[in-house]
N, CA and C of each residue as an Amber inpcrd file, in Angstrom:
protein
   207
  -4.8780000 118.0590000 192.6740000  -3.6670000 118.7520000 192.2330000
  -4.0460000 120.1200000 191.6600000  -3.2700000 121.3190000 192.0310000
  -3.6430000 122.3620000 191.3670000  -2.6710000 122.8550000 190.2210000
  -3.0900000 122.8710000 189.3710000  -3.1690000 123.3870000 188.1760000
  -2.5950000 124.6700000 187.7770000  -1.7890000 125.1430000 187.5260000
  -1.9380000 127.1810000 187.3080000  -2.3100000 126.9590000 185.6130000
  -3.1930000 127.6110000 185.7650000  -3.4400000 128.3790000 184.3780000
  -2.7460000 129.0560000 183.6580000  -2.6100000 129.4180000 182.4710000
  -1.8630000 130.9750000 181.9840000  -2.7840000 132.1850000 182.8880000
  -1.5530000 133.1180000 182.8000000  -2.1640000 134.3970000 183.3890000
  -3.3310000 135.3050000 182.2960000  -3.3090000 134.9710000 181.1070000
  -4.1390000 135.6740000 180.3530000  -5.5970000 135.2040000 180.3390000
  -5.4620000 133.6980000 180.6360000  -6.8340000 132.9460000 180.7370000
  -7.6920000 133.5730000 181.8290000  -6.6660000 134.0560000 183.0280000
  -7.4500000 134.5450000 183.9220000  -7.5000000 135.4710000 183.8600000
  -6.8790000 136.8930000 182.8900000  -7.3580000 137.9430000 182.6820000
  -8.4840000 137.8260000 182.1540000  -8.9570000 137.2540000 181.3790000
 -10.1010000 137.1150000 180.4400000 -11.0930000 136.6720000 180.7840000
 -11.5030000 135.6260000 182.0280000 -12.0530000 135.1110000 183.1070000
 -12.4570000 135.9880000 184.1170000 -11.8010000 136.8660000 184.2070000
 -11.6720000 138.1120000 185.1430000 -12.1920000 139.1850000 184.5900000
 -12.2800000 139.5610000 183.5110000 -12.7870000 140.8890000 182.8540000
 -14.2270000 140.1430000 182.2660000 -14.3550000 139.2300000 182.0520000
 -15.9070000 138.4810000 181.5570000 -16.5090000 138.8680000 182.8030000
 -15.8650000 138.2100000 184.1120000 -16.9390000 137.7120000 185.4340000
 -17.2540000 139.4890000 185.7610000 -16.1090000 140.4610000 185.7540000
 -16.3900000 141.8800000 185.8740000 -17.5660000 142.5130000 185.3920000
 -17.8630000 142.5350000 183.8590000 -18.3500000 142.7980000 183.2700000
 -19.6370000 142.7260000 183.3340000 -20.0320000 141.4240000 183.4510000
 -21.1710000 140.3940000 183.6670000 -21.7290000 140.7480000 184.6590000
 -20.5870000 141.4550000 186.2580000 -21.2740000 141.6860000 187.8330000
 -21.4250000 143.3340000 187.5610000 -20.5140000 144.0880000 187.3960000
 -20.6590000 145.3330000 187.3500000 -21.0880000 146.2340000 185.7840000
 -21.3720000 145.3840000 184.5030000 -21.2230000 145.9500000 183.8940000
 -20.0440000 146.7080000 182.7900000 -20.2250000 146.9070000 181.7940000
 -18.7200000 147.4200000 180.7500000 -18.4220000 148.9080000 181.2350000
 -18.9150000 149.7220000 181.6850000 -18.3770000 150.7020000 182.1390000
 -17.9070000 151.0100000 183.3550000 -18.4890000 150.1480000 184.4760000
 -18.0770000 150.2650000 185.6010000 -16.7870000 149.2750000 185.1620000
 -16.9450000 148.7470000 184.7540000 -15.3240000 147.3310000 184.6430000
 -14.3250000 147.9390000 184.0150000 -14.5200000 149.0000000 182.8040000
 -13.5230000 149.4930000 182.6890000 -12.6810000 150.8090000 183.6010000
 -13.9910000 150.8680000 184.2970000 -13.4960000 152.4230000 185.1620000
 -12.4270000 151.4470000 186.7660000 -13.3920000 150.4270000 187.0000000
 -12.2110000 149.7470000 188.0320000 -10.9950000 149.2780000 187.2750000
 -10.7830000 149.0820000 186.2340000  -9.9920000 148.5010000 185.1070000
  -8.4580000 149.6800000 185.6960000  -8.8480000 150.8200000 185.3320000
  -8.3020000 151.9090000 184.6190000  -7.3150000 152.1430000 186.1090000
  -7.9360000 151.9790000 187.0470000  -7.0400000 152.1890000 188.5840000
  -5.8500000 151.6900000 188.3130000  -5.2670000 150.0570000 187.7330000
  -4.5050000 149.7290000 187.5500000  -3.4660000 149.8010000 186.4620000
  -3.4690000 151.0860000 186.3120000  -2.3120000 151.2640000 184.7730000
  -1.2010000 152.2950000 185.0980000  -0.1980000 151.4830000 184.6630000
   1.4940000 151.3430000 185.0310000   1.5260000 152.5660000 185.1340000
   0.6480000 153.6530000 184.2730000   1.3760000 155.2380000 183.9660000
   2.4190000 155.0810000 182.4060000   2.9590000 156.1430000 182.3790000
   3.9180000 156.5490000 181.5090000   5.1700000 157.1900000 182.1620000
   6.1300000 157.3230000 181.1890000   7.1140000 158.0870000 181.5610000
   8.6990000 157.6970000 182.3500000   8.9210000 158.5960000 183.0710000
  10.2990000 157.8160000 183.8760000   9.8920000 158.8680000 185.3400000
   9.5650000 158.0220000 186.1500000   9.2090000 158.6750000 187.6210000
  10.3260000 159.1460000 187.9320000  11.5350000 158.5860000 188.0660000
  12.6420000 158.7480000 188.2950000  13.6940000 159.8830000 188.1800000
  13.3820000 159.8990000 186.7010000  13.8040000 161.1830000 185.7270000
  13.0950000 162.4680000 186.4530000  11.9870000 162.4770000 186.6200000
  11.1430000 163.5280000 186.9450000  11.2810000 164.2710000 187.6450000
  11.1050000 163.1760000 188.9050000  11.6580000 163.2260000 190.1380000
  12.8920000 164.2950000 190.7380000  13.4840000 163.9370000 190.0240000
  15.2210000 164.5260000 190.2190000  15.4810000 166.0500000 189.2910000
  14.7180000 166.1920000 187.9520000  13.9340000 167.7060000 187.6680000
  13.6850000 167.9380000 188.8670000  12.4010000 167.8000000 189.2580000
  11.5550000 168.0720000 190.2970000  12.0990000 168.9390000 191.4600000
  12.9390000 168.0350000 192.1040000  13.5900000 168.2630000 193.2690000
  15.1250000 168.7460000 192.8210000  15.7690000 168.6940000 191.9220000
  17.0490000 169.5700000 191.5680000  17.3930000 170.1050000 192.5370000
  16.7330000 171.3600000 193.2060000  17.4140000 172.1570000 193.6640000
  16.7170000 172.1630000 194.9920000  16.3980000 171.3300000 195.7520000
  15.7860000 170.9680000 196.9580000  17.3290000 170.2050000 197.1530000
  17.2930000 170.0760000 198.9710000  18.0700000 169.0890000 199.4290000
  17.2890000 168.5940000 200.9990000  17.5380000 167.7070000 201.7790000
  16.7870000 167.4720000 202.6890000  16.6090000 168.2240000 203.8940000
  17.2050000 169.1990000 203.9500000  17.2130000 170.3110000 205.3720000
  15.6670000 171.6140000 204.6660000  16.0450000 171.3670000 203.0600000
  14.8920000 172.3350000 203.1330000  13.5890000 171.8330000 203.0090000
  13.2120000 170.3830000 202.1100000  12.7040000 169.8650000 202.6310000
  11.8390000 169.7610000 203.8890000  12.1950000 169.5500000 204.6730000
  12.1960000 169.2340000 205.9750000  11.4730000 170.5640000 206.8820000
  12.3180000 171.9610000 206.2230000  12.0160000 173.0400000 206.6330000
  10.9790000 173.1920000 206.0470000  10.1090000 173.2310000 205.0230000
   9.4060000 173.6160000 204.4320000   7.8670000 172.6330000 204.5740000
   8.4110000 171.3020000 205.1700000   7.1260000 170.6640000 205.9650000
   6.4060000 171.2070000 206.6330000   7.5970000 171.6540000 207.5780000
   7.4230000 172.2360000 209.4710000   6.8290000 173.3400000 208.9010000
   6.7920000 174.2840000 207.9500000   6.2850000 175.5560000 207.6480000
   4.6890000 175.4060000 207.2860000   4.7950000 174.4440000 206.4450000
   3.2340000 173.9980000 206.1080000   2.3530000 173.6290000 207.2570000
   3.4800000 172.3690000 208.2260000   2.3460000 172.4540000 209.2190000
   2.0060000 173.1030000 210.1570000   2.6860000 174.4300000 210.4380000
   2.3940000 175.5140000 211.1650000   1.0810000 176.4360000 210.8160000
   1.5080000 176.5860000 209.3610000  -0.0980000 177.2890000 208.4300000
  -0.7110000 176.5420000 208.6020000  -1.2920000 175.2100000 208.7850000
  -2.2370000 174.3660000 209.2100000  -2.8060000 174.6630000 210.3900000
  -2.5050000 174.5400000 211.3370000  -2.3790000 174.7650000 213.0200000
  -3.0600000 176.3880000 212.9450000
């Protein structure tokens, strides 16, 4: 029969076995890939782009990938 654990048991199981294979600095540097961020993407986002709409967008791809080419 399987069992689930708590999820923290296996955080802790997981950052030991890390640690132990790669070391405390490499474990925290793979660690660090996974963090939520801050902020409101969302919010940003819509600053961001305010005054964009999708035709310019769009235009302004095709422009980039021409200077590429």
């Amino acid at each position: 029969m399987n069992t689930h654990r708590p999820l923290i048991e296996i955080t802790h199981q997981a950052i030991h076995i890390l640690s132990r294979e790669l070391g405390v600095v490499d474990t925290i540097r793979f660690l660090s890939q996974f963090n939520t961020g801050q902020g409101d993407y969302t919010q940003e986002r819509e600053t961001l782009f305010a005054e964009l709409n999708l035709d310019t967008i769009i235009s302004e791809i095709k422009q980039m990938r021409n200077n590429i080419q």
